[in-house]
N, C-alpha and C positions, 0 to 999 in steps of 0.2 A: 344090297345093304338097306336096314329101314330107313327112312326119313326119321330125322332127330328132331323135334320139336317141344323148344322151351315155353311152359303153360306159367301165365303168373294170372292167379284169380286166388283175392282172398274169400273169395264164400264157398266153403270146403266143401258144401254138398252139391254145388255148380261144376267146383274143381276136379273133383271126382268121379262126375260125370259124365266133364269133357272128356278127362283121362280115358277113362273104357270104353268111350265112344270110337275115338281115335286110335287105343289101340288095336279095336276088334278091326280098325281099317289096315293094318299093318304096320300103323307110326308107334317109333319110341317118345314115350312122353318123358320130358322130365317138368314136375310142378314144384312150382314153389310159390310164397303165399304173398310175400312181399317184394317190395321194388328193388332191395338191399342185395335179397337170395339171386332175385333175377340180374343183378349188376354182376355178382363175384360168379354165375355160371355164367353167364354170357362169355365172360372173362375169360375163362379153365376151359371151355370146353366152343367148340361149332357148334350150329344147329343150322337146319334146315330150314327152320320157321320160326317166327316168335309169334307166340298170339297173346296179348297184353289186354288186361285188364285196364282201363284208367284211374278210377279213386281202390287206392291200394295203400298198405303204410309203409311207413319210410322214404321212398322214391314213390310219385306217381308215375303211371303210364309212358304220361308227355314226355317228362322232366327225363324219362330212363330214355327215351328211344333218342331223343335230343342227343344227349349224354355220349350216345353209340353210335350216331350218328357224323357228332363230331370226331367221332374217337375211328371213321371210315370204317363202320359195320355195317353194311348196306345189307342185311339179312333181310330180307320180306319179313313185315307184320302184318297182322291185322289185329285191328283193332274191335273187343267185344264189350259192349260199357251200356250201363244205362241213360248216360248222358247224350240225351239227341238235338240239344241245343246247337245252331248254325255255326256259334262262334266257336267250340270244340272241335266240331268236325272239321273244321276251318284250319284250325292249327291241326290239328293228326295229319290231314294231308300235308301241310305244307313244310311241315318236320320232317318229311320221309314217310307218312301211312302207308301200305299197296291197298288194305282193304278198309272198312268201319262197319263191323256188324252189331245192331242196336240190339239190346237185350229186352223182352225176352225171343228169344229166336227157335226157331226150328231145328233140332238135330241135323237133320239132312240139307240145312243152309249149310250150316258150319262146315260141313263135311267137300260137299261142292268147291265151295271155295276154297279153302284148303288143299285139297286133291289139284284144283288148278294153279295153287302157285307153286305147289312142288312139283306139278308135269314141267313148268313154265322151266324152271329149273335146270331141267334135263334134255339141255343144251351141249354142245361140246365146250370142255375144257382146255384152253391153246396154255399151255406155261412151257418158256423158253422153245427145245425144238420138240416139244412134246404136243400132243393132240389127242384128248380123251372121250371115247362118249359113253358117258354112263350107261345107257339106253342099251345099247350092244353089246359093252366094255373093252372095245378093238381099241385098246392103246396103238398109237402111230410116230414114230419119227424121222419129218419128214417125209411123210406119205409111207412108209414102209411100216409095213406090221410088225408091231415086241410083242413075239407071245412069251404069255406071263402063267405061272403056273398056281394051283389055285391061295397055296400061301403067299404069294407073291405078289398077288394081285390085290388080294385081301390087304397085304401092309402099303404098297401103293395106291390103296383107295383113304387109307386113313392120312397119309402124307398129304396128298393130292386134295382131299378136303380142309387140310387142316396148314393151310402152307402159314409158314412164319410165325408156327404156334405150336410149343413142346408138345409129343405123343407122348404119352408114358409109358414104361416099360410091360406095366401089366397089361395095357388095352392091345402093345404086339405083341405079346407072347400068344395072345388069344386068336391069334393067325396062324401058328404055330402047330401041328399034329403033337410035338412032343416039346412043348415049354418050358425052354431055360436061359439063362443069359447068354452061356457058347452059341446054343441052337440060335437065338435071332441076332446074335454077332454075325452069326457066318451067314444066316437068312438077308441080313440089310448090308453085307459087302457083298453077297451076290446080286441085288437088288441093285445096289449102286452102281455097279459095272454092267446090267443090263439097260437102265436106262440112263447111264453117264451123264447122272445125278450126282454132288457131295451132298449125304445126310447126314449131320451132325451130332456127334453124344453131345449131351448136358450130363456131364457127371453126376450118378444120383436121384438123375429126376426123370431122363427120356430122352429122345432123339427130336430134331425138326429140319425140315426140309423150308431152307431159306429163298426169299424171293432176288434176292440179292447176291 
């Protein structure tokens, strides 16, 4: 599955070609222009990576990562700004930064760095008696291998990324050969009694796999 990475840059011809830059590398971008958009996605949806802009309107850079930070969203950023004054970089780091790249920069900076914090990433995932490696995709519990089949695998990668936050019904059907409510009813009770998981409906709106 690609790397999801949320772009907030208000200079729409920079924006756009970070966009294509990153996704001729194989990233999903989603852009957005202000610090508002980039609050109410961060929100709705995972990502991979943030790469934040700092003078932005509505929410700056800071103020948003601060924000998400308190709110225990440890997502990797980096930071891409024209601002190279000590005292700025000062605070990015010390709010949660991973990177600060000063503008104007090289394609193939961005790219690098980038690539390394989502390798960085691709780590194993330990939740309850479960053990994931992206990298392989050998789900374990226990030490014992769940083999999963490839729909299957597909809706416990979006679970598994996305713990303690609604899936919506349409992003799993799209796991689905043949997409309908029955099909991923009976898709996510079978899911559940292989990895003896409870995933929960939200009436209406989705499913989500609770840490609790």
């Amino acid at each position: 599955m690609a790397k999801k990475i949320l772009l907030l840059e208000d200079d729409k011809t920079l924006a756009v070609t970070i966009k294509e830059l990153l996704e001729d590398e194989g990233y999903t971008i989603t852009l957005v222009n202000d610090g508002e958009e980039a609050a109410i996605e961060s929100y709705e949806n995972r990502f991979d990576l943030y790469i934040f802009d700092i003078n932005v309107p509505q929410i700056n850079g800071l103020e948003l990562i601060e924000g998400l930070r308190d709110a225990d969203d440890n997502t990797p950023v980096i930071f891409i700004s024209a601002l190279i004054d000590l005292n700025t970089m000062t605070k990015a780091f010390n709010i949660g930064a991973n990177d600060y790249i000063k503008k104007p920069f090289f394609p193939e900076e961005l790219i690098l760095r980038v690539n390394a914090k989502c390798q960085r990433r691709e780590k194993l995932i330990d939740f309850k008696h479960l053990s994931y490696n992206p990298k392989t995709t050998i789900l374990k519990s226990h030490d014992e291998i769940i083999p999963l089949g490839e729909s299957q695998h597909c809706l416990f990668k979006l679970f598994i990324y996305n713990i303690d936050k609604v899936v919506d019904r349409g992003q799993l059907q799209e796991c689905l050969e043949q997409p309908s409510s029955t099909a991923l009813r009976v898709a996510l009770n079978k899911l559940k009694k292989t990895i003896k998981l409870d995933i929960r409906n939200i009436r209406s709106v989705g499913y989500i796999l609770e840490s609790s």
